[in-house]
C-alpha angles and dihedrals in degrees: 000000000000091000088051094043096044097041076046086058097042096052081052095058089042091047102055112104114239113196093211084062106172086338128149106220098200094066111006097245131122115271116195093192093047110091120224093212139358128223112202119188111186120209084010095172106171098342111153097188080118094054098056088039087064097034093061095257088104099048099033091060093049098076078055087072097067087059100055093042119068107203106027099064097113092050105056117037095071102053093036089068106037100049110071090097098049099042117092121200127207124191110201115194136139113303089252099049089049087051094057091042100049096049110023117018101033100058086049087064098050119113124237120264091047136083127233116222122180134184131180125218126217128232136186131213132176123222123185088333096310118104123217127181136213153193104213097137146050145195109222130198130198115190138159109261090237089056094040093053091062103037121087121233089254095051083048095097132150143199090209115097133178109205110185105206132151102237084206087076135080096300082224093074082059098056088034083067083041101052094043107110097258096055094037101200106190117194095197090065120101089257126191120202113202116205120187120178086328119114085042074075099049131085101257088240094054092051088044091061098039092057090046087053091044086053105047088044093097122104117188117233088151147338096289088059101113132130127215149203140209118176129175108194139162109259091198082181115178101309133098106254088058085051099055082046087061090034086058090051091048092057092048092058081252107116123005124056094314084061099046092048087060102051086045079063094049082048109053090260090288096170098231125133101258098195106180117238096252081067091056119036092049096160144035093265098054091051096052092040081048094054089050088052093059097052108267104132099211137029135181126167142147136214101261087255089069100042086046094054108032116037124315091075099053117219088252090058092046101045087051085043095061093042093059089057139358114230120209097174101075095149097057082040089061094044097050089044094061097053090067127075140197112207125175121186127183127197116184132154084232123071088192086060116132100225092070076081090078095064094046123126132226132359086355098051115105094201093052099250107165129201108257101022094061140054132222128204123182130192 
């Protein structure tokens, strides 16, 4: 259900018509080098939404969206099949767990019939006067062998980076990599940020102030410039099966005191209470005012039964669903399922901006939010 509801998010995203498509805005001329949108995915571990985006799932599914949505059939079938080429997608986790993708789990997924490259970027920090450098990120490409044997090594490129970053850290080392030449982070460019299970990790003050730097990312060239947020999290609320979620985190040296040791250490031992945000956001209204009070204008978002039953998981998932394995414990799946929560939130200069679509609500929703099941929340 999380990986359907967030790839669903993500076609929508890919789907919506931007009127600047593949346009250099400086002069009005095509650029081939200058995206048309970013996709950003943050402690992104083994995710492999990349990897069904380039091998035609992700593209594929997105006509799908027009069928499940009544009144936005016109809008989302001409841009869903015309950007692969101008999207670039960047994949942010901690510098060791982008070192073992990159070389050693992603060229095990490939298919056959295409050829893994991968170069790493350097990078260079300083440090109390002494400069180190490092090679924490890459810039992958994926192409088919009959295309990669003509090609030469400087027309290879690639719009797939691997950024490692600590998100525990000022979120501004992160968009000082993305912004280096090889990676070309552009903040002008339509961007979604895709968070799973990850700010549930982070100090609340350190995911307070990533979301308010995400939101304030955006820079406006014109009226499509907009940055978004999808974000699937645990919302442990009052009861007890949220407090045995925070019970298992404590005993991990996760949350508690183990966990708040670790973030004064992160922290130069400032002696300030470091909750994480799972401690904090503990039900679907907290995530979505949290998202407004970091800038974001407007939030939606459902507990994940909700999203299972009206609207988000469409009939065709769930019936394929069902058919891969029968589940005979229906009362411990819907409590498990709300106690997660999808949240999308949108901040753009411009309140005619077409990525406020992604946080509507009924037959004109793309994701598939429905009135009644979902709550809204605006800043």
């Amino acid at each position: 259900a999380r990986v359907h509801a967030v790839d669903k998010a993500i076609r929508a995203f890919l789907s919506l018509p931007l009127t600047s498509e593949s346009t250099d805005t400086t002069n009005g001329t095509e650029d081939a080098f200058k995206a048309s949108r970013q996709v950003v995915v943050l402690g992104a571990g083994r995710d492999t939404s990349y990897l069904r985006y380039r091998f035609g799932q992700m593209k594929r599914d997105a006509s799908d969206i027009s069928s499940e949505s009544t009144t936005a059939t016109t809008t989302t079938t001409s841009a869903a099949t015309n950007v692969e080429e101008d999207i670039r997608w960047y994949e942010v986790d901690h510098p060791s767990v982008i070192q073992q993708k990159a070389k050693h789990w992603l060229p095990g997924c490939i298919s056959a019939g295409y050829e893994y490259n991968c170069t790493s970027v350097t990078t260079e920090s300083s440090i109390e006067g002494e400069t180190s450098k490092a090679s924490n990120s890459y810039v992958v490409s994926i192409s088919q062998k009959e295309e990669y044997d003509t090609q030469s090594t400087s027309d290879r490129s690639s719009n797939y980076h691997l950024i490692g970053h600590d998100l525990r850290e000022p979120p501004s080392k992160l968009f000082d990599i993305l912004a280096l030449p090889q990676h070309g982070y552009d903040r002008t460019v339509p961007t979604l940020f895709i968070l799973e299970c990850v700010t549930m990790y982070l100090p609340d003050d350190a995911s307070r102030e990533l979301m308010q730097y995400l939101s304030d990312s955006v820079q406006p060239s014109t009226s499509d410039s907009f940055v978004a947020l999808v974000s699937y999290d645990p919302i442990p609320g009052n009861d007890r099966f949220g407090e045995v979620m925070i019970q298992n985190l404590n005993k991990a040296g996760i949350a508690g005191k183990k966990g708040q040791q670790h973030s004064r250490e992160l922290n130069n031992n400032e002696e300030k209470p470091q909750m994480l945000s799972l401690e904090t956001t503990r039900t679907l209204s907290d995530q979505l005012t949290k998202l407004t009070q970091c800038g974001f204008d407007t939030a939606v978002g459902c507990h994940m039964m909700d999203a299972y039953d009206h609207g988000v998981i469409s009939n065709e998932d769930r019936r394929r669903a069902a058919r891969c394995e029968m589940l005979d414990e229906l009362e411990e799946f819907v409590l498990l399922m709300k106690h997660y929560c999808l949240v999308v939130g949108v901040r753009s200069d411009s309140k005619s901006s077409v990525g406020f679509r992604l946080c509507s609500v009924g037959n004109d929703s793309l994701i598939g939010f429905q009135e009644a099941r979902c709550t809204v929340v605006e800043r």
